[in-house]
N, C-alpha and C positions, 0 to 999 in steps of 0.2 A: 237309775232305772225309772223311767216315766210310767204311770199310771195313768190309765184313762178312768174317767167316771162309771158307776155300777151301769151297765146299758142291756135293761128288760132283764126280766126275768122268764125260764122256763116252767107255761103252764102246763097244768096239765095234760090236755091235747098235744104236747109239743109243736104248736103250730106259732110260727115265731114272723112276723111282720117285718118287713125291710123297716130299717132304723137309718134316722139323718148321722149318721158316724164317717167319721177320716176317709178320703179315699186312697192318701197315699200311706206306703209299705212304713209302719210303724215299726221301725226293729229296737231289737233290744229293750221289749219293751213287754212286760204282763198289762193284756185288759181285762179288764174285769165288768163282764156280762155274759152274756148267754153266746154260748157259740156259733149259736147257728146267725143269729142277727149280726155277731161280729165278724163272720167268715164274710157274707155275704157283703162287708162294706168292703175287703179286700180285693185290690186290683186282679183281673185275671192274669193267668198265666206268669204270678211274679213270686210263685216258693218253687223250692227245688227240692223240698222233702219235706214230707208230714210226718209224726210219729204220735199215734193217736192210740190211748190208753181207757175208750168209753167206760160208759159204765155196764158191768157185767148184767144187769138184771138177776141178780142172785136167786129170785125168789125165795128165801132164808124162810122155815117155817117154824117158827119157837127159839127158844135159848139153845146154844150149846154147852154145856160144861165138860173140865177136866175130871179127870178121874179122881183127883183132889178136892173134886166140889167146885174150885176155883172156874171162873165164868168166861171164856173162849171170846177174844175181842173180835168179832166177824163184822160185816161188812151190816150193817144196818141200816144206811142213813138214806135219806127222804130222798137223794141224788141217783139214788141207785133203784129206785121204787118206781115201776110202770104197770098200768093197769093192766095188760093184757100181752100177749107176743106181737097182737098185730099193733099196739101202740109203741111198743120198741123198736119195732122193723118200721112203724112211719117217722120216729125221729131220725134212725138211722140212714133210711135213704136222705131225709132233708142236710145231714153234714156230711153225708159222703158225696151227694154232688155237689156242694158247695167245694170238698175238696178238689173234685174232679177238676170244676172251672180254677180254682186258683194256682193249680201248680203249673207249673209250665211242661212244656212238652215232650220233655226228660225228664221230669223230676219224678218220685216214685211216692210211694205211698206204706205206710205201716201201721198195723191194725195187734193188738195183743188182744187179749180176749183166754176168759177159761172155757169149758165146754159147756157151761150155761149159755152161752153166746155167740163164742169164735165162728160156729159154722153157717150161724143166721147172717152175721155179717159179712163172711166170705161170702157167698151167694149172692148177697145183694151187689156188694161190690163186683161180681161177675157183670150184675144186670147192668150196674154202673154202665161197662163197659173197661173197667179195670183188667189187665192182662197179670195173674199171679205170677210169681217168677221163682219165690219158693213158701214154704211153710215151714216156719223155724220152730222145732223144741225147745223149750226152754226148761231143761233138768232142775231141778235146784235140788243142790247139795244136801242142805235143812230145813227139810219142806214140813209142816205141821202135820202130828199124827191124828190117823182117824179116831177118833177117841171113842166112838160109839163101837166099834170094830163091825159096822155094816155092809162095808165097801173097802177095795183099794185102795190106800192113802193117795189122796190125791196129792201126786208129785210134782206135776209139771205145768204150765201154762205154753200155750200157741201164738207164736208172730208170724202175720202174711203179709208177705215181700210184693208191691206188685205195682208194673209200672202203668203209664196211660194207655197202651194196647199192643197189641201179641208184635208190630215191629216197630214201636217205640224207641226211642235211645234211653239209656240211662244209666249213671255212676255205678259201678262198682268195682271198689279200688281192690281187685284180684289179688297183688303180689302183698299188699300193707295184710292183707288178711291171712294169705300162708306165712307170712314172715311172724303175724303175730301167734301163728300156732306152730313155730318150729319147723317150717316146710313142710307141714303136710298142709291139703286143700282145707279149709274150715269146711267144716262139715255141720249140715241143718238139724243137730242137736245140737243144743249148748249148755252144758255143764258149769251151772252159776249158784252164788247162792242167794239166799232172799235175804233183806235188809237185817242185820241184826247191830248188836254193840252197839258202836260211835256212829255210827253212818245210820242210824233208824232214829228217825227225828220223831221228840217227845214234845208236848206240852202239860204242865201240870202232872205227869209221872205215866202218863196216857200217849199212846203212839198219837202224832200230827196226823196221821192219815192213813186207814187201815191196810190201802194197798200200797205203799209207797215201794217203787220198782229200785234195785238197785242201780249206784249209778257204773257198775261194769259191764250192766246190759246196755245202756245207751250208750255208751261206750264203744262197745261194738259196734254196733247201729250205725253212728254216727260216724266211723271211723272206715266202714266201709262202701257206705252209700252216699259221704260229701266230700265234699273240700274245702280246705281254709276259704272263707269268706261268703259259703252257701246261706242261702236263707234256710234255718226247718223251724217251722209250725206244729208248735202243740195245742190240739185244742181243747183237750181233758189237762189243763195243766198241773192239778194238784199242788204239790209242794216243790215244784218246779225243780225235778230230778233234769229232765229234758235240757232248760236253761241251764244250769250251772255247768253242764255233761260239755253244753257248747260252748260257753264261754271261755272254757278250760282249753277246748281243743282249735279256738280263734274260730266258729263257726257264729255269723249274728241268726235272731231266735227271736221266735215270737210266740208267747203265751197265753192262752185263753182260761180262766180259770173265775167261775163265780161264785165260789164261797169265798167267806170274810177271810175266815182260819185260814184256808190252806193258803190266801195272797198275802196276808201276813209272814206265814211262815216262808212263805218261796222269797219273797224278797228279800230278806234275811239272807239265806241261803244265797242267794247267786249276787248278791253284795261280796259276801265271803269266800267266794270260786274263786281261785287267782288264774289268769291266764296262761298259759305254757308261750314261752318264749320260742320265738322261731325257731331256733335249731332242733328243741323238742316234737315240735309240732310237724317239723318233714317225716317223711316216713322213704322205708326204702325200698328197693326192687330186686331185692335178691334173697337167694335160698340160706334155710339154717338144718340141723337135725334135730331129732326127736328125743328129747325126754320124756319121762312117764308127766310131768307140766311141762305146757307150753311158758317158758321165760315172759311170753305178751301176760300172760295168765297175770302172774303176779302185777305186771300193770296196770291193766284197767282195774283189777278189785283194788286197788292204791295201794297195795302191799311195798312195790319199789313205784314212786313215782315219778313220770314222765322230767328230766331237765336233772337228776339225782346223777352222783358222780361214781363212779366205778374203779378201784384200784388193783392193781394184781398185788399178791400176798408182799413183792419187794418192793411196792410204791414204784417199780419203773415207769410202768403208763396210766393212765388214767383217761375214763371215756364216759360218754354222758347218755343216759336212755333219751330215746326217743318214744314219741306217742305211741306208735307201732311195736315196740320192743325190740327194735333195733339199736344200736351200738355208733357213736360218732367220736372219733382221735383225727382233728384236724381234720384235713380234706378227706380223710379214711374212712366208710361204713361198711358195720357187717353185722352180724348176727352174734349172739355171745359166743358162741363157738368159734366163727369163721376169723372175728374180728383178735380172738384171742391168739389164734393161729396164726394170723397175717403178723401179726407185732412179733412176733418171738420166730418168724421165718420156721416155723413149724408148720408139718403136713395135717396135721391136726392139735385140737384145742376142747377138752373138753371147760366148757366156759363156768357151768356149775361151780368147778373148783378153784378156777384159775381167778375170778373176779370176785372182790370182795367189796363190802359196803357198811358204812358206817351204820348203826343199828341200836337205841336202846345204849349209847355210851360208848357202845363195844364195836370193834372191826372184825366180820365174820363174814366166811364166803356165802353168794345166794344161794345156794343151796339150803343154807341155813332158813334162809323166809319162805324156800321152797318146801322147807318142812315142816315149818307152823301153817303153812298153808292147808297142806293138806291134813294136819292137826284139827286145823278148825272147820274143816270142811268136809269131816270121814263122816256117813252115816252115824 
């Protein structure tokens, strides 16, 4: 993974000067400088999806503590610090039309954000000229308690979906997204949870980076708004959740990210991403049913992952996940159900029990991870 040189720093005006940088489409690649300077050496009209993670502007006033005394790791750092609203809302317009010229004419745009922020940048991206297409919940499962007990725990964070204008074209692979929620339509909540255990990257015994996204939210993202071989552009890149999310799913990527630490750590990380091999990485076009989890569920959080192999309890068939949580037996796709049913000339298949998966040593049906799932992810 090639690096470019540190290029400018953002001052504090956030007012960022065109810079002599590359003009062709750098993929696969973290730079490392200021994003606004780096977007801007980018060719127009040549990404097909952004997923841009800014900085909240927290305005954080004092320490927080546990009720333990122990000291609440928030968001602190000098990256997230703007003198005023209206110095947020002028950096924000300078990266959001830089976005605007770079993506191509389908391509689409993603903005997260908490409510310190999500709504300033929606707006602006209206002025943009951005057409919304939705605004996604993002539930999570174990979200941090209000410790002061002043307010609502804040539970959730906001993603706006939105393409270059009200009849723009733009990706969205409809059926890969019912199939990965069991046939019903994905719907704009998303019930996920936030980084914890193995997947919450540490330095020195200290999170790498306070907001690190999970990677079963880009996961999603990514699954529904590209296709094998799209460019997406992050330009908050952090610890490069974004990258590894794409290199897994054969998507090329390009990262913007200006601190030392977090390009340290992202390189690292998406070194260590291993690809999904073709047959993983199709995804399919047809119906499944509902369980109380969606089967896609347990894939994107990598509970069963994408190219893993499937047995029924008497080893007669055996069938391989795909990206989507679809099911592949030679030329044959279905859904854990459908595909359980087609093999055994059965009118139906409940797939829960039918399909089993090596585990921790031991051979148990998924239902079994279906139920640590929801173990570690009950209020």
């Amino acid at each position: 993974m090639g690096v470019i040189e540190r290029v400018g720093t953002r001052p504090t005006s956030r007012k960022v000067a065109r810079q002599d940088l590359p003009v062709t489409l750098p993929l696969d690649t973290l730079l490392q400088g200021d994003c606004i300077a780096i977007m801007r050496s980018l060719p127009a009209a040549s990404i097909d999806m952004i997923f841009a993670d800014p900085p909240y502007n927290l305005q954080l006033g004092g320490d927080l503590f546990r009720p333990e005394g122990g000291r609440v790791d928030a968001v602190d750092n000098d990256w997230d610090q703007f003198d005023s609203y209206g110095a947020y809302d002028a950096f924000c317009r300078e990266w959001l039309a830089e976005a605007r010229r770079i993506l191509k004419p389908d391509g689409t745009l993603w903005v997260i954000g908490s409510y310190h922020n999500i709504f300033r940048v929606g707006a602006l991206m209206q002025d943009q000229g951005f057409w919304i297409l939705n605004d996604i919940v993002w539930r999570k499962a174990n979200p941090m308690p209000n410790f002061k007990g002043t307010r609502f725990t804040n539970a959730h964070e906001t993603l706006i979906w939105a393409s270059q204008g009200e009849k723009a074209k733009y990706t969205f692979n409809y059926r890969a997204m019912k199939t990965l929620n069991d046939e019903l339509q994905m719907r704009s909540d998303w019930v996920l949870p936030i980084c914890a255990g193995q997947e919450r990257l540490k330095r020195g015994g200290t999170k790498a980076h306070p907001t690190q996204k999970p990677e079963a939210l880009l996961y999603r993202v990514l699954l529904a708004c590209t296709n094998k071989g799209d460019v997406v552009l992050d330009p908050f890149f952090g610890t490069g959740t974004t990258g590894a999310v794409a290199r897994r799913l054969g998507r090329r990527w390009i990262g913007i990210e200006r601190e030392d630490d977090y390009c340290e750590v992202a390189r690292e990380r998406i070194a260590a991403a291993l690809p999904l091999d073709e047959s993983a990485i199709a995804t399919m076009q047809s119906p499944r049913s509902q369980p109380r989890v969606a089967f896609g569920t347990l894939v994107e959080t990598g509970m069963i992952k994408p190219g893993a192999v499937l047995r029924d309890a008497k080893n007669r068939w055996q069938a391989s996940v795909r990206a989507d949580g679809s099911l592949s037996h030679g030329d044959q796709t279905g859904t854990i159900h459908k595909l359980g049913a087609t093999l055994q000339g059965a009118p139906s298949c409940n797939g829960w029990t039918f399909w089993h998966i090596e585990h921790e040593g031991t051979v148990k049906p998924i239902d079994a991870l279906r139920q640590l799932y929801l173990l570690a992810t009950e209020p």
